[in-house]
N, C-alpha and C positions, 0 to 999 in steps of 0.2 A: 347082425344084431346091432343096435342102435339105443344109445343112452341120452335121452334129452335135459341135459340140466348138468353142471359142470360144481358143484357144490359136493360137502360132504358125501350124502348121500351118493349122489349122482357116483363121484371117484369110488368109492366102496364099491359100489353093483357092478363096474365096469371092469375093477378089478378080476371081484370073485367071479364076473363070468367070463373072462381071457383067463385065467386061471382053470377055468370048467373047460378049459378046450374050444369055445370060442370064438369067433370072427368078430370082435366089437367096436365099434366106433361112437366115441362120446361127442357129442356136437354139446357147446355154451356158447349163449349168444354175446358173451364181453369178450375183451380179446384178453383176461386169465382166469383162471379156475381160481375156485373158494366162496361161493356166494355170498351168501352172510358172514361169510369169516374170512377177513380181506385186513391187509395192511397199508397204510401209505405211508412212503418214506419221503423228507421233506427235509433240508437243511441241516442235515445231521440227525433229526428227530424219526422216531418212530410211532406213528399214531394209529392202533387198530379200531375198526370200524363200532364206536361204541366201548362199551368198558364189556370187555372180552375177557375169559377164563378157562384153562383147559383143569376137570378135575383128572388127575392119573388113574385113580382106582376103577374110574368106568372100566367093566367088562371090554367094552367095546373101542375102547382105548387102548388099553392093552394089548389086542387081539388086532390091531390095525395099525398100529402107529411103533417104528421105533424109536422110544424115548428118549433113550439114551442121545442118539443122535439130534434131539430136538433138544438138547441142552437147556434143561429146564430152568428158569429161574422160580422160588417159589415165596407165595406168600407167607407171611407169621401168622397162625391159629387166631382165632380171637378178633379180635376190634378196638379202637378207640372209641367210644360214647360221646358224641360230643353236645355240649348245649347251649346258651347264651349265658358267659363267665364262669365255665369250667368244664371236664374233660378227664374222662376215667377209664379204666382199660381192663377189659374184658377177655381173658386165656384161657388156652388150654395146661393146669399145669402140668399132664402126663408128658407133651412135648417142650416146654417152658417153665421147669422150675423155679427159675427167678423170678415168675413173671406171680408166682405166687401169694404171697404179700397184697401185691396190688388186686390180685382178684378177689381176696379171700375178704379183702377189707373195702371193696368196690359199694358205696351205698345206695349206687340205684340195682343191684342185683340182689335179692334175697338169700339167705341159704337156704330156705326152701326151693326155691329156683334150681340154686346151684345141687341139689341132691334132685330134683328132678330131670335136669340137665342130663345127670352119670345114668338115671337110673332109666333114660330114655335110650341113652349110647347104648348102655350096655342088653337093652332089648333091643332096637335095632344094628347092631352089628352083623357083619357079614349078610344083610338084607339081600333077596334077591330080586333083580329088577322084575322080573317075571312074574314075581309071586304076589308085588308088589300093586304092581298096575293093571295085574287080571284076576286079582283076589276081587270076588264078589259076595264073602261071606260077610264081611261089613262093610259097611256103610261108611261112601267116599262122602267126605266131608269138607268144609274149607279148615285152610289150617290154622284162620283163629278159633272156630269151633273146636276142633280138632285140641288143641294147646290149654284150652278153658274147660275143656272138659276134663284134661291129665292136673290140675289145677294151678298152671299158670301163674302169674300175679300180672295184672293190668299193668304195671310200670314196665317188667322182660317183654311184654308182648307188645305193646306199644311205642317203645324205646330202643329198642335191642331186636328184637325179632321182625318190626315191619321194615325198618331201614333197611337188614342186614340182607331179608328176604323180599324186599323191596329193587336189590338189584340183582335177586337171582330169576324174580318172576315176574317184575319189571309190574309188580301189584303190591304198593305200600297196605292196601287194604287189608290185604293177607282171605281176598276171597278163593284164590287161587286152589285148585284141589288140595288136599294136604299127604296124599299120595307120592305128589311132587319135594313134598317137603320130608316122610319120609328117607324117602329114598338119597335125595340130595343132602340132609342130615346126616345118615350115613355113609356114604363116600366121602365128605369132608372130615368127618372123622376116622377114615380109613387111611386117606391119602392127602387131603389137605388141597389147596389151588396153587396153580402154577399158570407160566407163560411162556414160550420159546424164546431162545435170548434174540433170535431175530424178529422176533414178535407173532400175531397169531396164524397171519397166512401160512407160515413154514409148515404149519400142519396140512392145508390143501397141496402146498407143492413137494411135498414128504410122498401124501397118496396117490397125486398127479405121476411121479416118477416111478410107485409101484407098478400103477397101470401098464406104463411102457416095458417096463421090466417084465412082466408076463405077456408082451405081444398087443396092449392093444392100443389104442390109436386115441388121439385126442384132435381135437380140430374145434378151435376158437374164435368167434368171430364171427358166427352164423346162429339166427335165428329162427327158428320155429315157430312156422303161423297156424298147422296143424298136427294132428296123429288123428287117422283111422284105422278101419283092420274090415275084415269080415274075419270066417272063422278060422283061417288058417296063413294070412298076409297084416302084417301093419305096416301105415305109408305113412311116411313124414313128409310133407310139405315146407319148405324153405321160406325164407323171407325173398330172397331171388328170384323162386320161383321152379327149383328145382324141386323133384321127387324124387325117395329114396324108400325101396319097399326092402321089407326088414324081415326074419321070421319072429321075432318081436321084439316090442317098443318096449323102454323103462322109461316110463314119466320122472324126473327126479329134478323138476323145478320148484322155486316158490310155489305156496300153497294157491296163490289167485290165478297164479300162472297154470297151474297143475287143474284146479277146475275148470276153464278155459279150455284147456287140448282135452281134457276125460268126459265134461260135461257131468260128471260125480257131485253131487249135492252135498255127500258125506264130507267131502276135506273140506275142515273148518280154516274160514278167511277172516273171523273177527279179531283182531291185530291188538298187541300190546306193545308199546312206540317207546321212544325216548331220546332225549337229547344228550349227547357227551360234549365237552367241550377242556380242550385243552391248552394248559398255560405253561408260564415257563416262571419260575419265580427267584430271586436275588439269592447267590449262594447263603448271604447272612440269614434267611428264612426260614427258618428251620418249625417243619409240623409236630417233631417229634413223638411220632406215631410209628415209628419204625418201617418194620412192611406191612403193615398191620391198616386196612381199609377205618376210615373215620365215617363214622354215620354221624346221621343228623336227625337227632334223637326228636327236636322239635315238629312239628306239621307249619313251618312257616314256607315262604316263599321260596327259600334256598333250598341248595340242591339235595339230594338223597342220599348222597355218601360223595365222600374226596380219597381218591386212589394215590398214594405218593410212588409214581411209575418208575420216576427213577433209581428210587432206594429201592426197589424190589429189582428193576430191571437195571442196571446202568448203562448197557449197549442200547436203552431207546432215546435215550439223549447224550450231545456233545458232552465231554469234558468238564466237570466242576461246573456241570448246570445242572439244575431242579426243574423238573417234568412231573405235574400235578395231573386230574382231570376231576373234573364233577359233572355227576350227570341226573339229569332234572328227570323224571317219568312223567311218561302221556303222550299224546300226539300233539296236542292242542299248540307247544311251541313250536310256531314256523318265524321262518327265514326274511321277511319284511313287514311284518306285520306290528304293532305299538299295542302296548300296553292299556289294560284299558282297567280293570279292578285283580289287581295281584291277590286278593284275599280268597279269588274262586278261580287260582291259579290260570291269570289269563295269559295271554301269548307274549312273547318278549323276542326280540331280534337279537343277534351276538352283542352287541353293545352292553344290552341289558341283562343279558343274561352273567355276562363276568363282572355287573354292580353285582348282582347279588350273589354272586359266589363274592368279590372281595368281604364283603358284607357280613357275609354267615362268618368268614372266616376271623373278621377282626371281629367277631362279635364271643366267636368261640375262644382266641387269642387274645384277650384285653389286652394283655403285655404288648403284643406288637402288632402294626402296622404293617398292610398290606396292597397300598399304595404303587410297588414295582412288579405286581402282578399284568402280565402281559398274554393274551389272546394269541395261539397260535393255529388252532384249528378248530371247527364244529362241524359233531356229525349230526344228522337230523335223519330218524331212521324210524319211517312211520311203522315198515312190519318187522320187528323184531323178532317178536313169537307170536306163535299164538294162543288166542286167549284158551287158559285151560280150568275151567270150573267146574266144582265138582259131580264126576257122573260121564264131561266129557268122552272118559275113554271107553267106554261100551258104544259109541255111539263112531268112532274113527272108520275111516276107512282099510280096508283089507291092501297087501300088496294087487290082489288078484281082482279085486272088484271091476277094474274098467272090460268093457266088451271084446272079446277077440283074445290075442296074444299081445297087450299092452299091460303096463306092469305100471305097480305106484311103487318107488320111493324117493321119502320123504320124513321126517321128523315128525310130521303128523299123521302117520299112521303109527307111532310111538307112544312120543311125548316128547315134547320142545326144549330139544336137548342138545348137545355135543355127542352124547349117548343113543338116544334118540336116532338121530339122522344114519350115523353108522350104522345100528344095527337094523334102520330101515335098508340101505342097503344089502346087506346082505340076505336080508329076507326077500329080497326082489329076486336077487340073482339065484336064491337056492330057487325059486319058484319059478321062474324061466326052465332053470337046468333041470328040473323035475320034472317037466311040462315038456319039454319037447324031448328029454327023453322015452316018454309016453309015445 
């Protein structure tokens, strides 16, 4: 048995099926497991690939991961609001009664909002993912339709809600299904976001270690140029040039990579990007947003939200340092490229990119000066997820869809998730193990 693809997914399937009894061999072609969910460590600092998030309450979290052992650091409910010369803060007070006052008397938030807010929890609570993303009795919508139809107020949804869901769907538009929004609503209000204190990879090497633990095998450092099968053989083809015939393949690469070896039309490759970029800032600097993510309630040129990493995490940076990040959405910034009209967010190199994060920020802090902001890494991550609009999910691919005994998973035969990918996993491996039990 042969597992192509060394990511969430990928470690999931390979588990459950060395767990099934088994002979499995996971081939990734980097030399470590995690694919999109990767960390680098650099000079004392901790930088995950992009502004990363584990929520707990996923199902499929639970059911795969020991948390405990992943020593959670977590974020504070809620938000800072931020705008050009001032800055307001947005809680939960069931978990934050202090934080009361300040929300209760927040004037970009309505109290119609906020009784829309509770009375949206407390219909989606205990939401089931299932129910959620293969209910077909209404009608998937995007989630600013979605929000204007519960009636909304133009300032929550355009201030508050694209920011906030701006770096969960990496779509400030908020065309994004609202299925997605759902669901993800409700597990934040169940569980709230969190980070491993060694950061995001410790979740791949958490599953990588289950793998072994039930007998099966990992092997990094090799690439795959194909997968075929007839009705009853799947062959993998090496970058080397070896062959290895399997009684069946699990596809469980990126999604472009994944059409490539299946030749499947179904797995969607249309990508939502973005830039992270992280700084290091003067202990006297203080954002004063607690753990609490700052959006950037404006549609100017600066960035979509600023993460305060080290107040949340303090093992991702040295000692009595400050570790920020902001991250821009879209593909369109790359890595040498100049500026050409910032107003139809054109392309900016690092340089330009931490003006305009200093920028946003002295613009949000009149009081201080941020001047000692300093550049220490940029990710540039053209596929992030992928795009998910609404309707998308009737239209995914099956685990079983490819010809032969070759298996898909992946997060897009889900939804572009933490969630998602797990439980693609295991839906591969129970379909393998069903299948050649047959």
């Amino acid at each position: 048995m042969l597992v192509v693809g060394g990511g969430l997914a990928g470690l999931v399937a390979a588990r459950h099926l060395a767990g099934g009894g088994t002979d499995v061999t996971l081939l990734e072609h980097r030399e470590t497991v995690g694919g999109r969910v990767r960390t680098l460590e650099r000079d004392g600092y901790r930088f995950d690939r992009g502004f990363q998030v584990l929520f707990p309450a996923y199902p499929a979290v639970r059911r795969e991961l020991d948390l405990e052992a992943l020593d959670l650091r977590r974020f504070t409910s809620g938000a800072t609001i931020a705008r050009p010369g001032r800055r307001s803060v947005l809680a939960d007070p069931r978990q934050q009664p202090r934080t009361i006052p300040a929300t209760l008397f927040n004037r970009d938030i309505t109290m119609g909002d906020r009784l829309r807010v509770a009375r949206l929890w407390w219909a989606l609570r205990g939401t089931d993912p299932d129910r959620v993303f293969g209910d077909t009795r209404e009608e998937d919508v995007s989630i600013e339709r979605y929000l204007r139809d519960r009636g909304f107020s133009d300032g929550f949804i355009e201030e508050f809600v694209a920011p906030f869901y701006g770096g969960i769907t990496l779509d400030r538009t908020l065309s994004t299904s609202s299925r997605v929004f759902e669901y993800t609503f409700a597990t934040l209000a169940a569980g709230g976001a969190a980070v491993p204190a060694e950061g995001m990879e410790a979740i791949p090497t958490q599953l990588a270690q289950r793998v072994r633990n039930v007998g099966g095998a990992i092997e990094t450092g090799i690439a795959v140029e194909s997968v075929s099968s007839d009705e009853s053989t799947a062959t993998v083809e090496t970058a080397d040039g070896e062959t290895h015939d399997a009684d069946a393949v699990v596809v469980a690469t990126d999604p472009p990579a994944a059409r490539e070896l299946t030749g499947l039309e179904s797995i969607p490759t249309e990508a939502r990007g973005c830039v992270t970029q992280y700084y290091a800032l003067p202990d006297e600097t203080g954002l004063e947003t607690g753990k609490r993510l700052l959006l950037n309630a404006t549609e100017d040129e600066g960035p979509n939200h600023v993460v305060p990493h080290s107040a949340v995490v303090p093992e991702y940076a040295p000692d009595d340092t400050t570790l920020v990040s902001a991250t821009y959405l879209g593909c369109e910034v790359q890595r040498t490229s100049k500026r050409s009209d910032a107003s139809r967010g054109a392309e900016a190199n690092d340089a330009e990119l931490a003006e305009r994060t200093r920028q946003a920020l002295e613009s949000w802090y009149p009081e201080q000066r941020f001047d000692g902001l300093e550049t220490l890494h940029t990710d540039r991550i053209p596929f992030a997820q992928f795009d998910q609009p609404p309707g998308i999910y009737d239209r995914l691919p099956d685990a079983r869809d490819p010809d032969g005994p070759v298996y898909l998973a992946g997060d897009y035969t889900r939804w572009s998730s933490i969630q998602g990918a797990m439980r693609s996993g295991q839906d591969a491996a129970q379909a393998v193990l069903e299948d050649l039990s047959r």
